[in-house]
N, C-alpha and C positions, 0 to 999 in steps of 0.2 A: 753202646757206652752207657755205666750205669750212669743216676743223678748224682750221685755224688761226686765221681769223674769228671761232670758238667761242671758244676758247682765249683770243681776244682780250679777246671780251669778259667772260668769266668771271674775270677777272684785274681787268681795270676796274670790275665788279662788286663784288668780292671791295674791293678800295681802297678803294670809296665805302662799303661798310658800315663800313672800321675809320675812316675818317675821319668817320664821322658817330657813331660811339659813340663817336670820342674828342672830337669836339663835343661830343656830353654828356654824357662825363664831367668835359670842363672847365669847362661849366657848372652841371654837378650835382655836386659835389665831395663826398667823404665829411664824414657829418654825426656831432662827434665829442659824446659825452655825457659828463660829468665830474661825477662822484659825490664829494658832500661826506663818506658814512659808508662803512666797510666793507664787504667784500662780504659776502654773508649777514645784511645788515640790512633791512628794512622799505623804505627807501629807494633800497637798491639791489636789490630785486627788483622795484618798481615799474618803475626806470630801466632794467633790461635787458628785462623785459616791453615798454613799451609802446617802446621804443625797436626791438625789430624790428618790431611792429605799425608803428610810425613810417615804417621802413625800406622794409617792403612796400609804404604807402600808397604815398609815394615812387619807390619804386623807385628807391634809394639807398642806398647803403652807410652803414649806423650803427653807430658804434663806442663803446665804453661805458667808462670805464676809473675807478678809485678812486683816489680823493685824498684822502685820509681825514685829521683833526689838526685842531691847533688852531681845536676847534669847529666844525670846519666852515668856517673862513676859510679853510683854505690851499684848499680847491676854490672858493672864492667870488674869490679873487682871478688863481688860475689864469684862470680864465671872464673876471673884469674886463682882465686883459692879454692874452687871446687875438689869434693874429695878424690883422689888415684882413683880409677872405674866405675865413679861414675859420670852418664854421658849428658854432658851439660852444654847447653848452646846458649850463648848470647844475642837476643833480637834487638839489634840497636842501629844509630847512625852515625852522621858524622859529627854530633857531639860529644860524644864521650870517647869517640876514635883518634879525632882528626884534630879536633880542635882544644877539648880540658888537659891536655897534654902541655900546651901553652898558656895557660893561665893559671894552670895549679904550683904553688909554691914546691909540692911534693916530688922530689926528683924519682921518688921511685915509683911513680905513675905512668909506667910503660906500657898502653895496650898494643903498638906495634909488635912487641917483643915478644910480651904474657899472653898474648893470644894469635890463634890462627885462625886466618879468614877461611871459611868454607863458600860462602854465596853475596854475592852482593842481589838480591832477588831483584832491583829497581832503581828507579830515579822517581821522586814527586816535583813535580815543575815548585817551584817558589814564586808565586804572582803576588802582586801590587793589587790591590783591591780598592774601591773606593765606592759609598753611597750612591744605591741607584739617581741617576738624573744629575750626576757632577758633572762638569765640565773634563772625564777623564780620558789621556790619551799620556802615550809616553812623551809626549812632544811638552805639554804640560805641565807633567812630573818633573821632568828636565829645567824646566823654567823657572818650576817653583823653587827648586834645589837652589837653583843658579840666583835666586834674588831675595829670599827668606830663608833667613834665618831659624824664622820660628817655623818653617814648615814641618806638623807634626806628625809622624808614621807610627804604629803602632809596630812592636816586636815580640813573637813571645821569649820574651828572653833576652838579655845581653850576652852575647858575644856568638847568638845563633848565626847560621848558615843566612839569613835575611838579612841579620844587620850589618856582617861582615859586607855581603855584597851591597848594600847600600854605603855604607860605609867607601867601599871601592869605589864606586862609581859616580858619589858626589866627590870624592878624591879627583877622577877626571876631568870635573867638567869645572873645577873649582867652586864647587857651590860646600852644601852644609845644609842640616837636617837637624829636627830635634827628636831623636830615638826616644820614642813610650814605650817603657818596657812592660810586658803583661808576665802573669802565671803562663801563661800558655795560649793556644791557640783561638778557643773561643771566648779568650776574655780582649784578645786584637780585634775579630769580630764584634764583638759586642762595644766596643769601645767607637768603632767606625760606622758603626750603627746608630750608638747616639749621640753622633758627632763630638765626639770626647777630642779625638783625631780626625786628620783628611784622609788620611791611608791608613792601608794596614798592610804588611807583607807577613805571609801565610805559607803552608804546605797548600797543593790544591787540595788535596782531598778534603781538609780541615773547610775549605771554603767554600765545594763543589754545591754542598745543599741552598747553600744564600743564594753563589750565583744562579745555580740554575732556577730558582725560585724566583728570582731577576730583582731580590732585594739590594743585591750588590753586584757591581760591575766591572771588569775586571780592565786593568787599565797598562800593565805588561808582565812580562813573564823574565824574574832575572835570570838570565841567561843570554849567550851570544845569539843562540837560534831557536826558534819557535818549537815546541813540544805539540808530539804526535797527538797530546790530549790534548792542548788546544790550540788547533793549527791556525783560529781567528784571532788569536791574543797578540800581538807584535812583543817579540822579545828585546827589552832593553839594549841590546848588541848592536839593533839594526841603527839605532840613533850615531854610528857612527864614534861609539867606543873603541880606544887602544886595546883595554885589556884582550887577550886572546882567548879565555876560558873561563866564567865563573864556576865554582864548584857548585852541583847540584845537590839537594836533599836526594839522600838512600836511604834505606834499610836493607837490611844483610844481616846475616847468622857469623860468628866466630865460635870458636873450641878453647880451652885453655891450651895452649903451647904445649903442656906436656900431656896431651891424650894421646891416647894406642893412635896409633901413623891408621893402620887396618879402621879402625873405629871412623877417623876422621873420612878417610875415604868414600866409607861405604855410605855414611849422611852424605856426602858432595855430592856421589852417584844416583843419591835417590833424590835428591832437590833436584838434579837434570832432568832425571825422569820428569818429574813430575812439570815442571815449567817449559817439557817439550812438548803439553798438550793443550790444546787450545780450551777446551774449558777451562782451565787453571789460568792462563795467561789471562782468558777472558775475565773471569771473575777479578784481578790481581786491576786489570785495569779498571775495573767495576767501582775500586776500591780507589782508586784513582795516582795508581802507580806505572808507572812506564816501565814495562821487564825488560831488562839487561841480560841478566843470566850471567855476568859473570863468575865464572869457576876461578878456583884459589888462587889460580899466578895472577891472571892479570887484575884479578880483585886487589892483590896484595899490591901491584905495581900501579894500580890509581891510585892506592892510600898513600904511599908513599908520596907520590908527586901532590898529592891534596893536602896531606901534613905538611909542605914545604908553603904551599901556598896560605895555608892558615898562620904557619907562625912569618910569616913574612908580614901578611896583612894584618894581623895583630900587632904587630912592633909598628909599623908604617904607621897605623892609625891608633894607637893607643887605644882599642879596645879592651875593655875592661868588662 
């Protein structure tokens, strides 16, 4: 074969591999992720975590980026108007899903509708926190409820996943609380720090480094049952509560409603993968998320039943 022959075909060679990675790159297009909270929160360490895990499964470029505001809508509708092809995922929770649905004046603020669930990846327990060396126990909290008025909790936020369930549950027992609303989560910590507040109810992970550090102590977990992350914490339910189920903090991925059916899938497919392996799980707990792993239906069928409970507890208690 002369060189030049060579030459030939090394050249033609050379063509057919960039025309075929630009075949897949035009069919595997970058897959972009769009964070409802700031960076350095709970939800967007999740979203940059399993989003390269995502990336590799794929072998696709994933890009991650914060959209942080108005509770959590302005990345929820970012994701509901995304362009026809391309593949856009929403990392968010039950703020912007569950519950700004009921307090937004905007009737056409539909995230059940405009968007499809792909993953709920978890649950983060929501514990009651209180200054190392208090007098704290759920038995206490309940008391304090029950005879002060002024008893003051930190929240990040009005009408979060915290305050509704406190909300509910000084509803039970006839008591009453004075909700401090923060920015966010380490400004609840920070306020029950320096006793700004008695409490603070938090995401764990937001709170995992204080307690473990034993500058703060954690004094229950809302919820009916104790969380496999912390199975010493006594969950608020055991105090002999009506209610049958507090709704837990998640984070979860959704699609806009009208993505390729194929597209939607094959992200769903590769989250299982990926959260069937115990490094992954591990790290996810690491992070201090409880994995669920629910897939699209039964994802879609706790929102449901969680949207009813929010706008019910919203009306009940006039949260605002």
């Amino acid at each position: 074969m002369s060189e030049t022959h060579k030459r030939r075909r090394a050249v033609l060679a050379a063509l057919g591999a960039a025309l075929l990675a630009g075949s897949v790159q035009a069919q595997d297009p970058a897959i972009r992720i769009v964070v409802s909270l700031p960076a350095g929160g709970g939800v967007d360490a999740v979203a940059r975590y399993l989003g390269q895990q995502l990336g590799t499964e794929l072998q696709r470029t994933v890009v991650v980026e914060n959209r942080p505001g108005g509770s959590g809508t302005i990345a929820a509708r970012t994701v509901m108007n995304a362009p026809a092809g391309q593949t856009t995922l929403l990392a968010g929770g039950n703020q912007e899903i569950t519950i700004a649905p009921h307090l937004l004046k905007d009737p056409g603020y539909r995230p059940l509708q405009a968007l499809t669930p792909v993953l709920q990846v978890g649950v983060v327990p929501s514990v009651v926190v209180a200054k190392a060396g208090a007098d704290a126990s759920p038995a206490v909290l309940l008391q304090g409820l029950k005879k002060r008025q002024d008893l003051s909790i930190g929240i990040p936020g009005r009408a979060t996943p915290m305050h509704v369930a406190l909300e509910d549950v000084a509803h039970q027992i006839g008591g009453q609380f004075l909700a401090v609303p923060y920015k966010g989560a380490p400004d609840v910590l920070a306020g029950v720090m320096s006793d700004s507040t008695q409490y603070g109810a938090v995401g764990y992970s937001a709170a995992k480094p204080l307690l473990d550090a034993g500058s703060l102590v954690p004094v229950a977990v809302l919820a009916q049952q104790r969380s496999a992350l912390l199975p010493q914490v006594p969950a608020i339910g055991e105090q002999d509560l009506k209610q049958q189920d507090l709704p837990q903090v998640w984070y979860g991925f959704f699609m806009p409603g009208k993505a390729d059916r194929d597209e939607v899938d094959r992200i769903s497919a590769a989250f299982g993968r990926l959260l069937g392996r115990e490094p992954v799980r591990a790290r996810l707990q690491a992070l201090g998320v409880q994995v669920t792993g629910l897939q699209q239906a039964a994802f879609s069928q706790a929102l449901q039943a969680e949207s009813a409970y929010y706008r019910n507890a919203i009306l009940r208690y006039k949260v605002q």
